[in-house]
C-alpha positions in Angstrom: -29.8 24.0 49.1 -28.0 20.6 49.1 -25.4 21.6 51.6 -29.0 21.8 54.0 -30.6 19.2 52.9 -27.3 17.0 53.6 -26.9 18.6 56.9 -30.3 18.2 57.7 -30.8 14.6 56.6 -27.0 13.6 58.4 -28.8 15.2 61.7 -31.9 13.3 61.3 -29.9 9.8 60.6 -27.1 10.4 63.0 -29.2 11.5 65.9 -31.7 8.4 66.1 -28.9 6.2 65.6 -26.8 7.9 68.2 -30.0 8.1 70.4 -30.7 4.5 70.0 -27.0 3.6 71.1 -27.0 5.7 73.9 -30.6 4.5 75.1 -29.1 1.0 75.1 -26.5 1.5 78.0 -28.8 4.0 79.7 -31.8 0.8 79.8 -29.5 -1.7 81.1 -27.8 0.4 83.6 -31.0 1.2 85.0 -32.2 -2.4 84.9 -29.0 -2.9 86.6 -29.7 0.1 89.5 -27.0 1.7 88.2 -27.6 6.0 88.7 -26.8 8.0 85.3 -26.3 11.5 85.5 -26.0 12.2 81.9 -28.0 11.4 79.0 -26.3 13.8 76.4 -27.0 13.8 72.3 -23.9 15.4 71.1 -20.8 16.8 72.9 -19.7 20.0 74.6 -21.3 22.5 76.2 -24.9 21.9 77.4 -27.5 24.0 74.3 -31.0 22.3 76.3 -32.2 19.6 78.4 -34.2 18.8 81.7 -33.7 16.9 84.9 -35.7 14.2 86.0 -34.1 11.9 88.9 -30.5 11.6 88.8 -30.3 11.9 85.4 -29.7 15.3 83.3 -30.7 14.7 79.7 -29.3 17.3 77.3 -28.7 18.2 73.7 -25.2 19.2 73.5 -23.2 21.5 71.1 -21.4 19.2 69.0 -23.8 17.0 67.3 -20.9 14.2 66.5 -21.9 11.2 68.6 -23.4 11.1 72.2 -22.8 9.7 76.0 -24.3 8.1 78.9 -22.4 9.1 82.0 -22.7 6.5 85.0 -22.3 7.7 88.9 -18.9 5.4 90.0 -17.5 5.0 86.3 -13.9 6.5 87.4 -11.9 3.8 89.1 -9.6 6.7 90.8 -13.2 8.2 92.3 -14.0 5.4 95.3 -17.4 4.9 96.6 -19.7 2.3 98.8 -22.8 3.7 96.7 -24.6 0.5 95.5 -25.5 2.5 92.3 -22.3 3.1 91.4 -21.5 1.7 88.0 -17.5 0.0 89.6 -19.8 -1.9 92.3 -21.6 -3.5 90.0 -20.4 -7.3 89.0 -18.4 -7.9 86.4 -20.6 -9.7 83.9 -23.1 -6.9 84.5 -21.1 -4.0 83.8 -20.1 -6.1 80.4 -23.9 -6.4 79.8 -24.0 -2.4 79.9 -21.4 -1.7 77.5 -22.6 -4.1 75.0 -25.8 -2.8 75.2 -25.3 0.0 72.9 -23.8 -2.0 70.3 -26.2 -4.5 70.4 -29.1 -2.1 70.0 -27.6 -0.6 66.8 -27.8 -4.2 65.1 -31.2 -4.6 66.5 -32.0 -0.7 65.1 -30.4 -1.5 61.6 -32.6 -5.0 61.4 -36.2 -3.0 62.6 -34.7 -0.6 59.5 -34.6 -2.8 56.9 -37.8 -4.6 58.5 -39.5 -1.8 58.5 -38.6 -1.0 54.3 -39.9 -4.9 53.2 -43.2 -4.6 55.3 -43.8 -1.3 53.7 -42.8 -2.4 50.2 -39.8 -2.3 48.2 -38.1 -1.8 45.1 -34.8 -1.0 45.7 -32.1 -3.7 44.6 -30.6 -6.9 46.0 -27.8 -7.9 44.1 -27.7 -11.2 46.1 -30.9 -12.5 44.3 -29.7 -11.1 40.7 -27.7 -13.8 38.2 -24.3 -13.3 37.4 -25.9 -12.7 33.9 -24.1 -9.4 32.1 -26.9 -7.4 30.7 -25.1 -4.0 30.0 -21.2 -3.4 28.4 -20.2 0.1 28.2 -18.9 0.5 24.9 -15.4 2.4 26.2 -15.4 0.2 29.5 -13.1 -2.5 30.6 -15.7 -5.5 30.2 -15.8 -4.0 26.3 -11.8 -4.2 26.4 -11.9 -7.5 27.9 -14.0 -9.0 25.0 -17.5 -9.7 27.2 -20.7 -9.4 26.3 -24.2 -9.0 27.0 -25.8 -12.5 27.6 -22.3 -13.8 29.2 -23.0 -15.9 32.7 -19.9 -14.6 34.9 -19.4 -18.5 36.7 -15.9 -17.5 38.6 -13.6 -14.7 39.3 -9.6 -15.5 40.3 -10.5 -19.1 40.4 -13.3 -18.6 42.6 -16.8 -19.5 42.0 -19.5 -16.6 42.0 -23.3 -17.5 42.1 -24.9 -14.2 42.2 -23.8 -10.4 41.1 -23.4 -9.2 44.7 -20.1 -11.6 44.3 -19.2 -10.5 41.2 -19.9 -6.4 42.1 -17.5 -7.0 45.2 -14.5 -8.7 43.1 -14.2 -6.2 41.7 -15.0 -3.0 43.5 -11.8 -4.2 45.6 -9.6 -5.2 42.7 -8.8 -1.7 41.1 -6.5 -1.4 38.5 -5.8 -5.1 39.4 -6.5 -7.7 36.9 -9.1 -9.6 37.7 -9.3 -13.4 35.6 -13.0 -13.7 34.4 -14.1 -17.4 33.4 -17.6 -17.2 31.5 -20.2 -18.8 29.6 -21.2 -18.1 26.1 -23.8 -20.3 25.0 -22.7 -23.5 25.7 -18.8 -22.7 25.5 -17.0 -21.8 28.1 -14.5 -18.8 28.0 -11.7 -17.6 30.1 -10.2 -13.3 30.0 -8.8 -10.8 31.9 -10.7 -7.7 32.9 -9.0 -4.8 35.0 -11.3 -2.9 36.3 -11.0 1.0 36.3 -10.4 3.0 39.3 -12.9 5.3 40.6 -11.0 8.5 42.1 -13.2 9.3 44.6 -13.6 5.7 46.6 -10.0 4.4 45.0 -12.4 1.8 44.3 -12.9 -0.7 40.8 -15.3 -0.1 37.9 -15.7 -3.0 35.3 -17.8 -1.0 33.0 -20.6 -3.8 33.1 -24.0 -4.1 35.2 -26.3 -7.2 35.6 -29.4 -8.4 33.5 -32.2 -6.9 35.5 -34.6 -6.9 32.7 -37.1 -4.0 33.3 -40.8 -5.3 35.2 -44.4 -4.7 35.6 -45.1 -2.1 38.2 -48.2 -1.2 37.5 -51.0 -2.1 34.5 -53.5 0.7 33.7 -56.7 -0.5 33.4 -58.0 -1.0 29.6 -55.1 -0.3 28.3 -53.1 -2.3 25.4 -51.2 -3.8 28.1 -54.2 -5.3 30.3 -55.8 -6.6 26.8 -52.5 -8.4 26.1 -52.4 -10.0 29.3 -49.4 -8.3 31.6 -49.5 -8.6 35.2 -47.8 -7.1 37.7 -44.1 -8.0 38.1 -43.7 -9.4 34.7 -40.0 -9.3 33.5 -40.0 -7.6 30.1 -37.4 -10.1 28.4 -37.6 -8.9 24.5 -39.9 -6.8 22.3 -40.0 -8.3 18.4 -37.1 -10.5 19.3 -34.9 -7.0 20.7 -33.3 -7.8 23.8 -34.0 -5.7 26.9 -31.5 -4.9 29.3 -33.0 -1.7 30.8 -36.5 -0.1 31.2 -35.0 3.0 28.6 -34.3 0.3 25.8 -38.1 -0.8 26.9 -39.2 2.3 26.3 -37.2 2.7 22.8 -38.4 -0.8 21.6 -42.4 0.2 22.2 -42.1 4.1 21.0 -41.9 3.2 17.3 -44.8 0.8 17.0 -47.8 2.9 17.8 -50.9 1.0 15.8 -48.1 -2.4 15.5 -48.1 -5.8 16.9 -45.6 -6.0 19.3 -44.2 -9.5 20.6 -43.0 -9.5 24.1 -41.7 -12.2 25.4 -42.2 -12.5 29.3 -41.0 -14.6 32.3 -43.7 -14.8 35.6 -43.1 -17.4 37.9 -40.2 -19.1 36.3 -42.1 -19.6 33.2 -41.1 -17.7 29.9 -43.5 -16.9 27.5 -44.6 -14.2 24.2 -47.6 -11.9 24.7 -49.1 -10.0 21.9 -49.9 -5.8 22.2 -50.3 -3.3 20.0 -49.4 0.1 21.4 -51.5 3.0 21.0 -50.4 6.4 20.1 -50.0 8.9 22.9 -48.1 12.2 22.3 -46.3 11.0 19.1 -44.7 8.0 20.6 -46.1 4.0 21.4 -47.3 3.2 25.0 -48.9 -0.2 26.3 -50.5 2.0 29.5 -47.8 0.3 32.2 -45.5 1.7 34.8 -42.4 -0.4 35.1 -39.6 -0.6 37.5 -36.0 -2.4 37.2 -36.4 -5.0 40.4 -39.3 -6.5 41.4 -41.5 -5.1 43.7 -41.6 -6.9 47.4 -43.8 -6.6 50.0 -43.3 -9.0 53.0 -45.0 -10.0 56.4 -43.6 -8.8 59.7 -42.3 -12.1 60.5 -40.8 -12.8 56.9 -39.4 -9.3 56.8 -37.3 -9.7 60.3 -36.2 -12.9 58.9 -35.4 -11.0 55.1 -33.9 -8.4 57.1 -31.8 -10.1 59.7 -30.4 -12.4 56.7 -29.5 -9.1 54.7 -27.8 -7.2 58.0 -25.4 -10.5 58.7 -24.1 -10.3 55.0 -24.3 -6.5 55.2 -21.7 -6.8 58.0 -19.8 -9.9 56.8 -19.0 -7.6 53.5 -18.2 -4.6 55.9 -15.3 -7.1 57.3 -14.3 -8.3 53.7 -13.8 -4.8 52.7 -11.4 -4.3 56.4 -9.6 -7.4 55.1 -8.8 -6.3 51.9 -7.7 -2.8 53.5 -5.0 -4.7 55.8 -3.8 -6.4 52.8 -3.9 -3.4 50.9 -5.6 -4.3 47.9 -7.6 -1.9 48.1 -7.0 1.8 49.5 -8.6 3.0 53.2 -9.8 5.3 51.4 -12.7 3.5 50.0 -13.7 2.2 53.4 -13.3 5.2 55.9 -15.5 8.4 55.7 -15.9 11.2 58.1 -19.1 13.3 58.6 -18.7 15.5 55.5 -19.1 12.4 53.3 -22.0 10.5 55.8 -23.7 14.2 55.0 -23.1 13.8 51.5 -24.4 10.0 51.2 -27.5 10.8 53.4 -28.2 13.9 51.8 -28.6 12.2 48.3 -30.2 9.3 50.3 -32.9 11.2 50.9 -33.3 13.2 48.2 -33.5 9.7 45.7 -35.9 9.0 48.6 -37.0 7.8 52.5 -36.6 4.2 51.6 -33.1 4.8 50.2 -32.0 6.9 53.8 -33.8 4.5 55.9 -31.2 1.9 54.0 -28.2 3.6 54.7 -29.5 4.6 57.8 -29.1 0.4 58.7 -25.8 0.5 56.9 -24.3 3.0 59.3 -25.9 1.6 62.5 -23.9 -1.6 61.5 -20.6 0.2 60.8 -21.5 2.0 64.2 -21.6 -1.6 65.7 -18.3 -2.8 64.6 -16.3 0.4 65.2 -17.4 0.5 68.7 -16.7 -3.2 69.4 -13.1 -2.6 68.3 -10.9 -3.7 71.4 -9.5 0.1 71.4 -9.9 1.0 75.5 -11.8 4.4 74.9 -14.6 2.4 72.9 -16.7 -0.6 74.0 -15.0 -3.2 72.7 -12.1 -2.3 74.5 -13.8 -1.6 78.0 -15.6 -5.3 77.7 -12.4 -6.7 76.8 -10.4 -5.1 79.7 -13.4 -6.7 82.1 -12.7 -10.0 80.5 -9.0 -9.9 81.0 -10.0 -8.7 84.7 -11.8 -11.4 84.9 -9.6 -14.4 83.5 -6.9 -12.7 86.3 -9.7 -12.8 89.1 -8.5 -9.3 89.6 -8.5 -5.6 88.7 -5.5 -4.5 86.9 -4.2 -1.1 88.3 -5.3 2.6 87.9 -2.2 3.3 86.0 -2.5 0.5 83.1 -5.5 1.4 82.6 -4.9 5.5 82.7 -2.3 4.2 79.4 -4.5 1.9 78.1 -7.0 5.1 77.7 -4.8 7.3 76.6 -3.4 5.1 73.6 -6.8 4.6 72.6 -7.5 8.2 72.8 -4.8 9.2 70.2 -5.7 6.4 68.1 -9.6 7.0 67.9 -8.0 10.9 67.0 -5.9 9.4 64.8 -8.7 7.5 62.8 -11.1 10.6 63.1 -8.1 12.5 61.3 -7.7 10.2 58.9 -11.6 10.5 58.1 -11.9 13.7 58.0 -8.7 14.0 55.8 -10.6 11.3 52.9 -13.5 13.9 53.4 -11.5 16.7 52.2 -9.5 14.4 49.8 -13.1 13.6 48.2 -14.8 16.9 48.3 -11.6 18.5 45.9 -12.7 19.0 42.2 -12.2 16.4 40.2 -12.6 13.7 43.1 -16.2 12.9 41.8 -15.1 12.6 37.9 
């Protein structure tokens, strides 16, 4: 069962964002008057489709990517036809390759958009402090002598204002030791931390999470909790002078003192504060009659959300190039980077079963990735095809049939060669044990 549903949810993601790809070079050829004569989701041999104009759109066998096929596209083919995709100018035909890129970052920012003008939930590390709120007890921030209530303030020397910083120090440092200058109080302490290695990604665990102190989702009306005063997206700081960390320590704090006062201290809108309730008792344990979730619950505007979104897509793919950089100077493995369609299966399979909000999410993420893999200058792909037009034009001329038969073929064996590799960090993360 989820072997389908991570089929079933890789189809869904991959073929809308293959689809919206594809529908980018097919809208500016035709604005263009180029003719296409294929419009095909998937490769191989033709499964179903229909004709209309020039154009044969089909749903092909392999459902690992997609094509638009223009009339005129093969330089060693000749032809006078003014819809032939070799007549067309230059700058035009770099306009129709970069179409399909560009409409998977304008698909992953409508994505996101679309998530923060519904509502959300879901986490942004770039808005949480660098404040440690959980140590695992056998972890390397326990070895490393931190502790909850520590302000992380730089990593190797470098300053680190939220935990979006501090999670990608050290996701890319395993086994490496990572030099961790904190704050305690008012004192200011320096240690060494070596994050663990996760086998599956090859990637680094410090064994400690952020303070995301658990908030008000929800208050039930007449409850202990509307009496005392909570509102909706109150942080839940302490309970009786207990620190909270996460909403299952909440939950342990307010259990016990069914029929007791219970002090809570609270932060809403930068102010910090201590309500009174007394939980009543409900199957054996305290409630206050609240629903709570770790991170805040955000609804925006359509015009706040592009902006929201467009600002998270650009670090998005500013991190996607951090994590290349740091493959190239191999601090951390390719491993952790590259994944071939049995590991997109697995991530959008448990995407969608945590929920839509969380596919939609990763949906964006691989549009992105989609973005800068074709924009490599590799001939076969895009990036390469616009880069060949620019040389073409910098020369004022075409450069021959046969350069560019090689140029073709070398990036043939090395998109094969990266599609190997994928697939083979598939396999080498599907083996028992890779998970643990």
């Amino acid at each position: 069962m989820q072997i389908l549903s991570n089929v079933l949810a890789f189809l869904f993601a991959a073929g809308i964002i293959i689809f919206v790809h594809e529908l980018g070079h097919y809208l500016a050829a035709k604005l263009f008057g180029v003719r296409v004569l294929v419009f095909s989701l998937g490769f191989g041999k033709r499964m179903w489709g229909f004709r209309r104009g020039d154009t044969d759109y089909r749903v092909s066998f392999i459902p690992l990517g997609g094509y638009v096929s223009f009339f005129g596209h093969d330089p060693s083919e000749s032809t006078d036809d003014a819809g032939a995709f070799l007549n067309q100018p230059r700058w035009q035909r770099v306009v129709i390759l970069f179409a399909g890129p560009a409409m998977n970052v304008l698909l992953a920012i409508a994505l996101v958009a679309a998530v923060y003008m519904a509502g959300t939930d879901l986490p942004n590390q770039r808005e949480v402090s660098t404040e440690i709120g959980v140590v695992l007890p056998e972890g390397p921030g326990a070895a490393a002598g931190l502790a909850r209530g520590d302000r992380i303030v730089a990593l190797d020397g470098q300053p680190v204002s939220d935990w979006q910083a501090v999670s990608m120090t050290f996701l890319t440092s395993p086994g490496r030791p990572v030099e961790v200058e904190f704050e305690r109080g008012s004192e200011r302490q320096t240690t060494v931390l070596t994050p663990a290695t996760i086998p599956r990604y090859e990637l680094g665990d410090p064994g400690i999470y952020s303070a995301a102190p658990p908030r008000v989702r929800e208050v039930m009306p007449d409850t202990p909790a509307a009496r005392a005063g909570l509102r909706y997206g109150d942080a839940l700081l302490t309970v009786n002078g207990r620190p909270l960390g996460t909403i299952e320590e909440f939950q342990q704090a307010i259990r016990p003192l069914a029929g007791q006062e219970a002090r809570i201290d609270v932060e809403r809108d930068g102010s910090r504060f201590t309500l009174t309730a007394v939980p009543e008792l409900r199957d054996g344990n305290g409630v206050l009659g609240i629903s709570i979730a770790t991170f805040h619950f955000q609804r925006f505007p359509p015009v706040e959300a592009l902006r929201r979104s467009a600002r998270y897509n650009w670090d998005t793919t500013l991190e996607i190039f951090a994590f290349l950089g740091k493959i190239f100077e191999r601090k951390i493995s390719a491993q952790s980077a590259l994944g071939g369609p049995i590991e997109i299966a697995r991530i959008s399979g448990a995407a969608a079963r945590t929920g839509f909000k969380e596919l939609i999410f990763f949906m964006a993420l691989i549009s992105l990735n989609l973005f800068i893999l074709n924009m490599m200058p590799v001939p076969i792909l895009d990036g390469g095809q616009i880069l060949i037009l620019l040389v073409e034009s910098t020369l004022r001329r075409d450069l021959s049939l046969r350069v560019k038969e090689r140029m073709t073929q070398l990036g043939l064996v090395l998109i094969v060669l990266l599609m190997a590799m994928a697939l083979y960090f598939d396999l080498l993360k599907s083996l028992p044990g890779a998970s643990q």
